[in-house]
C-alpha positions in Angstrom: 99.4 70.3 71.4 96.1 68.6 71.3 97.1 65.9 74.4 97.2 69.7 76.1 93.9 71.0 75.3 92.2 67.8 75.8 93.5 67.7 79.6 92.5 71.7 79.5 89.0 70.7 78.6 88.6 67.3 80.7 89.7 70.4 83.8 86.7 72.6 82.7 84.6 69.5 82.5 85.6 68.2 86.1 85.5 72.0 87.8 82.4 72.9 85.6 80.7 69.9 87.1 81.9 69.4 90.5 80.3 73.6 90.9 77.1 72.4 89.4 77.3 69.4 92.1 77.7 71.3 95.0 74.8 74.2 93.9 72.5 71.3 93.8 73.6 70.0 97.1 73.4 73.0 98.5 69.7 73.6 97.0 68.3 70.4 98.0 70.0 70.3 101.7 68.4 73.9 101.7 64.6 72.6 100.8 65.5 69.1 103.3 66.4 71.0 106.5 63.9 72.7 108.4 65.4 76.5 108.1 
């Protein structure tokens, strides 16, 4: 039972993370490029 939340939570980690990645990506190429 605990094996199964701890791969639920390492999940939220990695999705949680990877969104925050790509909204700062997507920020900075925003102020980089000339729009």
């Amino acid at each position: 039972m605990q094996m199964i939340l701890r791969l639920i939570l390492i999940l939220v980690a990695l999705v949680a993370f990877t969104t925050v990645g790509v909204f700062i990506f997507s920020l900075f190429a925003r102020g980089v490029l000339p729009h």
